[in-house]
C-alpha positions in Angstrom: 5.4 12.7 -13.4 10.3 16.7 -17.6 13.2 17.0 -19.7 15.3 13.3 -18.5 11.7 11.7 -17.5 10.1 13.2 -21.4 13.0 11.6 -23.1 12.3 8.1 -21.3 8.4 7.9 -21.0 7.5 10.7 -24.0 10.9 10.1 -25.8 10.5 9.8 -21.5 -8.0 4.2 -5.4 -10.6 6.3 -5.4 -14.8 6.3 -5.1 -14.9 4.1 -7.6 -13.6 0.4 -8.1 -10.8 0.3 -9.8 -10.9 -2.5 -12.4 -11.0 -3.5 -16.1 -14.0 -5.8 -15.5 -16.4 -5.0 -18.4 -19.5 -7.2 -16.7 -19.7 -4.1 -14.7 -22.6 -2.1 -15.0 -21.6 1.6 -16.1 -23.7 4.5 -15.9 -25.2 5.6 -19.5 -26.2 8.8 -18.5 -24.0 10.5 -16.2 -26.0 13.4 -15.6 -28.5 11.5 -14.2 -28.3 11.3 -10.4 -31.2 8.4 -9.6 -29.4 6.5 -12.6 -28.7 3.3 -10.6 -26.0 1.8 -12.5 -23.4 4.6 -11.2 -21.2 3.4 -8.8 -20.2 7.0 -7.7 -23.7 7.6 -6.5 -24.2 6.9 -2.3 -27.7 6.7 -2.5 -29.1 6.3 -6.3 -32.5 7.4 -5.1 -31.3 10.7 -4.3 -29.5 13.5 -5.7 -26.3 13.7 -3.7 -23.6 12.5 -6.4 -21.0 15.6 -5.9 -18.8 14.1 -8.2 -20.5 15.5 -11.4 -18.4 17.7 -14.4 -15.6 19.8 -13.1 -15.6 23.2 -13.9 -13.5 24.5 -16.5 -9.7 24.8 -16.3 -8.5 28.6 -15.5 -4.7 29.1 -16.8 -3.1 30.5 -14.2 0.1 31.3 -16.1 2.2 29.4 -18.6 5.1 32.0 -18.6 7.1 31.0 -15.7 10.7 30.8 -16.8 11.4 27.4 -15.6 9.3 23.9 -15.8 7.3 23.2 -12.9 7.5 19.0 -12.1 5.2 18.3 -8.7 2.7 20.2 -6.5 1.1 19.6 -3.6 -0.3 20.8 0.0 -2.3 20.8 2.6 -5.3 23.1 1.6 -6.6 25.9 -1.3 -4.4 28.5 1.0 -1.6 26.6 1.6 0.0 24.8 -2.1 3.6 24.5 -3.1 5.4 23.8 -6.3 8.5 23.0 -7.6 10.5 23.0 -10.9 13.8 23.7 -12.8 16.2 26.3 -12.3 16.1 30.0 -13.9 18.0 32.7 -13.4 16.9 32.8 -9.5 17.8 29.3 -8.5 15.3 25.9 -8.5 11.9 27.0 -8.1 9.6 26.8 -4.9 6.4 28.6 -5.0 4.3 28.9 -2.5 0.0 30.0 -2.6 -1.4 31.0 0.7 -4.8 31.8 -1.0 -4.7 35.2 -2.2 -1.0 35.6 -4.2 2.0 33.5 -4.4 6.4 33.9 -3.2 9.2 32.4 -3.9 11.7 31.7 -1.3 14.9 32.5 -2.3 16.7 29.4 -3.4 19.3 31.2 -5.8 22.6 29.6 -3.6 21.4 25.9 -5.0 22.6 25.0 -8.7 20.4 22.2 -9.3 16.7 21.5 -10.7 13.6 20.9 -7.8 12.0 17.5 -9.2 9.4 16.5 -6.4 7.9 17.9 -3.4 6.1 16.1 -0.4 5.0 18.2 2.1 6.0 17.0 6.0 4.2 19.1 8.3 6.5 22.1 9.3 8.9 20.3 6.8 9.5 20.3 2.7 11.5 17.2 1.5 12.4 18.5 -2.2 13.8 15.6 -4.8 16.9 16.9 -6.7 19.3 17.0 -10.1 23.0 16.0 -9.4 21.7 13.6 -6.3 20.7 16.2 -4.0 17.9 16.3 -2.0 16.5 19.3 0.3 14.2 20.2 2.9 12.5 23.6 2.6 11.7 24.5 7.1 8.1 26.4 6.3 8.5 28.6 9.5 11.9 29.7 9.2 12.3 29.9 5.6 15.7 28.0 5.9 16.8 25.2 3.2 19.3 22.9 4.2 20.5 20.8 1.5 22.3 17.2 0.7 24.2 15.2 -1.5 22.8 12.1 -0.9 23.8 10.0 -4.4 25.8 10.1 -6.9 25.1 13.9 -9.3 24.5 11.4 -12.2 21.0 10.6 -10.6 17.9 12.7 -10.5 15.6 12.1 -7.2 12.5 12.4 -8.8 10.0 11.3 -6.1 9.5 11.3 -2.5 7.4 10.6 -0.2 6.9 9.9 3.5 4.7 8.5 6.1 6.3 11.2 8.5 9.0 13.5 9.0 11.4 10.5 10.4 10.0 8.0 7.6 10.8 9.4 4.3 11.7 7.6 1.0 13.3 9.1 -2.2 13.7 7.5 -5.6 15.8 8.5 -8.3 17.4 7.7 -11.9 19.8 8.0 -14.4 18.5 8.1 -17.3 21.7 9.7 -19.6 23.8 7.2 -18.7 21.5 3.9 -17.7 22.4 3.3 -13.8 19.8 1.5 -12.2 17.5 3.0 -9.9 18.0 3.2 -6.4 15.9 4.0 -3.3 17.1 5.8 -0.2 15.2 6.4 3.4 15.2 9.0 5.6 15.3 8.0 9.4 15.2 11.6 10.4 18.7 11.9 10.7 20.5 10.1 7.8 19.7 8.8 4.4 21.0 5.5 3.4 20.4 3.5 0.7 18.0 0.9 0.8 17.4 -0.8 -2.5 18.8 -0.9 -5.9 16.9 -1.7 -8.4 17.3 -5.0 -10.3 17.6 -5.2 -14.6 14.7 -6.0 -16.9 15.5 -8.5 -19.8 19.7 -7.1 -19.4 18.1 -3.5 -18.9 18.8 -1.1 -16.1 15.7 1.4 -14.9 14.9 4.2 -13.5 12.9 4.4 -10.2 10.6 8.1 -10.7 7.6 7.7 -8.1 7.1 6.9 -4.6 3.6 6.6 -2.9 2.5 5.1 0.0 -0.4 4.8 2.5 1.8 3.5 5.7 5.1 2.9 6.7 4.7 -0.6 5.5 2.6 0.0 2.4 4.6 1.8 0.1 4.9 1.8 -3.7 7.7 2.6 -6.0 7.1 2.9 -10.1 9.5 3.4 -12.7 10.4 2.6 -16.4 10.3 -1.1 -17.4 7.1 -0.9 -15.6 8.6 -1.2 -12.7 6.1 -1.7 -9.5 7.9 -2.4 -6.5 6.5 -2.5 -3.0 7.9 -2.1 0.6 6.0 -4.5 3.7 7.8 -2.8 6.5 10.4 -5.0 6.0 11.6 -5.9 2.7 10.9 -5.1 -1.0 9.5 -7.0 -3.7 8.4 -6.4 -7.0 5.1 -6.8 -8.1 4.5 -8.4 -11.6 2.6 -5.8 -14.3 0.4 -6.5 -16.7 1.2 -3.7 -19.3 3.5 -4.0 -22.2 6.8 -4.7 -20.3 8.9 -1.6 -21.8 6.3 1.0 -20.6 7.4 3.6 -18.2 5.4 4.0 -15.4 5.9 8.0 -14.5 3.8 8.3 -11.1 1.9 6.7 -8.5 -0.4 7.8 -6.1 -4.1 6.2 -3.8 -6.4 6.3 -1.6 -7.0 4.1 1.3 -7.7 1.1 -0.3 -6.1 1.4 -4.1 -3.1 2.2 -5.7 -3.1 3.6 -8.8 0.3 3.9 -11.4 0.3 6.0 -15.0 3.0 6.1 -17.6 3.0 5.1 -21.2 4.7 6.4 -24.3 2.4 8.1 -26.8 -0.5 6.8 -25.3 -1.5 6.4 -21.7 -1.1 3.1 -19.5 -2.6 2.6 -16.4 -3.1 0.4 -13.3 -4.6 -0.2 -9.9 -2.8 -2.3 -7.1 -5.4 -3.7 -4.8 -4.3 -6.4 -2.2 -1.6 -7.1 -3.6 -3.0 -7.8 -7.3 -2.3 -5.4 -10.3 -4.9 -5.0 -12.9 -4.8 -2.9 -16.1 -7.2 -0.2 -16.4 -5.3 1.7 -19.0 -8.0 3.7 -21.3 -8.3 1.7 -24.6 -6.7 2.9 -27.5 -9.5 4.2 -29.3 -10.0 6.8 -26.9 -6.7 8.5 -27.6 -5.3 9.6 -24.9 -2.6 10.3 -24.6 0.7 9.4 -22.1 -0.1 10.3 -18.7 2.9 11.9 -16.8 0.7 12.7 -13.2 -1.8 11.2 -11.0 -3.7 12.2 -7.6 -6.2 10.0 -5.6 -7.5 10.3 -2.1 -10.2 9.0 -0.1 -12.8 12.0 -0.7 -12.1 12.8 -4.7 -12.3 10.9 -8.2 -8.6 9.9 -8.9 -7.4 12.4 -11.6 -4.2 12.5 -14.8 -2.8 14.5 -16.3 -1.1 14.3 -19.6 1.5 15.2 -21.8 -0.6 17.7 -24.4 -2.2 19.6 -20.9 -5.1 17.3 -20.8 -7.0 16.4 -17.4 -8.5 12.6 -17.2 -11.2 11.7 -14.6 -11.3 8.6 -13.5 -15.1 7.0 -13.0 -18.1 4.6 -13.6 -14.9 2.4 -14.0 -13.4 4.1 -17.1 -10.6 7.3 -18.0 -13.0 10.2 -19.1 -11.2 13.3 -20.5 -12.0 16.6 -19.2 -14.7 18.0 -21.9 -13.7 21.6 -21.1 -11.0 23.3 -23.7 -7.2 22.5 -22.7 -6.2 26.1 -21.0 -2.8 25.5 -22.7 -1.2 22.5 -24.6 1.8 22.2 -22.6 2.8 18.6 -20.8 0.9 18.7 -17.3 3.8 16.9 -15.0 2.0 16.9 -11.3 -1.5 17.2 -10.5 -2.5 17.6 -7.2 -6.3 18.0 -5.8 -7.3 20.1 -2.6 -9.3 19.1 0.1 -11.9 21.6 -1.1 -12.2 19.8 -4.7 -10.0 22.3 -6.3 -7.5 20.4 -8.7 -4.0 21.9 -9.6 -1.6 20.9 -12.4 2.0 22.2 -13.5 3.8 21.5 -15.8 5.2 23.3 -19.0 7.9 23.1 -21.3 9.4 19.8 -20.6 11.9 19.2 -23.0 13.5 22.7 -22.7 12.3 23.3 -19.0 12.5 26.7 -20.0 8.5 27.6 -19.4 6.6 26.5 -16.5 2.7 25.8 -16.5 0.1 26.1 -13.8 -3.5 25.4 -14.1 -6.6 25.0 -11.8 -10.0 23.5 -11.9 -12.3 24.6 -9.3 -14.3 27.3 -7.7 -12.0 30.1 -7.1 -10.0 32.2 -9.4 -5.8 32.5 -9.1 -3.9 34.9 -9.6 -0.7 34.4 -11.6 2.7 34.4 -9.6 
């Protein structure tokens, strides 16, 4: 978005249009800012595209004891991750700019999937059908069983602190999916999620960019969407057994990764979802993560510890040298440019990943 999520989709929208449509003009030389075929250019006359190569990616440790799944936050002096359990509890860690701490979590006996960040609040996906919230001024966790322990919460996401959603799975022993809500006092259940061809799936991701825009994605390639109101499920046009692993967007586009040895792809734009996997002969491989906002290029990450950039209307890997080869599980991008992944040993969850792109250097928890 692993060790249940890698056995389903690896055992396991942006400045750009996001679309498939090969009439479009693409840029043939990237480097070249008055080039007037790149879409990613304000002004083609000028030299203002920002967009340009990243920098390379720093390895900020791969030697965490535990797997890191999701990262996020709310600047360059203000990220948080989560992952599986060590010998300390689930893992938060949190980066205020200049080093990193871990609250002390060693009380909970269950893996952190997925964190969205609330304001003053952490909402924390969980193993054994818990979620938690993490209160960032008085360093409290308070924590809930809110499904059955067979199901893994591995996304949330919320439009506000009394507007949350959570997803989970099963994917040992095949439940279907189900999606709760958060009303800022209880959590119910709002959905479950129907069978593909006699096959029950897994709900992993939850995106949205309102409280009546919201996106779920799962295995099956399942894309479901909330109106406000109701949900429905919106038809895909990838191969119908691919996993979809995470969802994220900007103000206009949604975008959905996934895929089993290679990466799948694809944008939801009013409604309408369109394929814009990369084609096969590029190789990529399965993406697990995705970030897009309204101010960067939408970025994956993949399961060998790869970075893809999404632009001129096409997946371009990262040309600088993998800093490690471990599975990249959450990427997350700072209002300041700066992208972060985590990730690590998936299978095992017994080593945790971080790595950055961007102008700064950090330091190692």
């Amino acid at each position: 978005m692993i060790r249940t999520l890698l056995l389903v989709a690896h055992v396991a929208c942006g400045d750009d249009a996001l679309t498939s449509d090969p009439t479009t003009p693409t840029d043939t030389d990237p480097t070249d800012p008055t080039d007037p075929t790149d879409p990613t250019d304000p002004d083609p006359t000028t030299d203002t595209d920002t967009d340009g190569p990243p920098p390379a990616q720093q390895g900020v440790t791969n030697s965490l004891a535990g797997a890191l799944f999701s990262i996020t936050g709310t600047s360059a002096s203000d990220v948080w991750t989560v992952g599986a359990r060590d010998a300390a509890g689930p893992q938060l860690w949190h980066f205020d700019g200049t080093a990193w701490t871990r609250p002390d979590a060693s009380e909970l006996d269950f893996d952190f999937w997925w964190v969205w960040h609330g304001g003053s609040t952490l909402f924390i996906g969980g193993s054994k059908g818990h979620i938690t919230t993490y209160d960032v001024v008085s360093g409290t966790f308070t924590d809930t069983a809110v499904a059955d322990p067979a199901y893994t919460f591995f996304g949330v996401w919320g439009s506000g602190p009394n507007d949350v959603w959570a997803v989970a799975g099963d994917t040992a022993s095949g439940m279907p999916g189900v999606i709760y809500h958060y009303d800022g006092t209880n959590w119910t259940l709002s959905t479950t999620v129907a069978p593909k061809d006699g096959t029950n799936r897994s709900a992993f991701k939850v995106w949205g960019r309102g409280a009546s825009d919201v996106t779920v994605v799962g295995t099956g390639t399942l894309t479901m969407h909330w109106d406000g109101s109701a949900w429905s499920e919106l038809p895909s046009p990838l191969f119908s057994t691919i996993p979809l692993t995470t969802v994220s967007g900007d103000a206009s586009n949604t975008i959905a990764v996934g895929g089993f040895g290679n990466a799948a792809a694809q944008s939801i734009a009013d409604g309408i979802v369109n394929d814009i996997s990369p084609p096969p002969t590029s190789l990529a491989p399965a993406f697990l993560g995705v970030y897009d906002d309204d101010d960067h290029d939408p970025v994956a990450s993949s399961q060998v510890g790869t970075l893809w950039w999404w632009r001129d209307d096409a997946w371009h890997e990262d040309a600088a040298t993998p800093a490690y080869s471990d599975a990249l599980h959450g990427v997350w991008t700072d209002p300041d440019g700066g992208t972060w992944a985590v990730g690590g040993d998936l299978i095992s969850q017994t080593r945790g990943t971080i790595i950055y792109v961007g102008g700064t250097t950090v330091p190692s928890p």
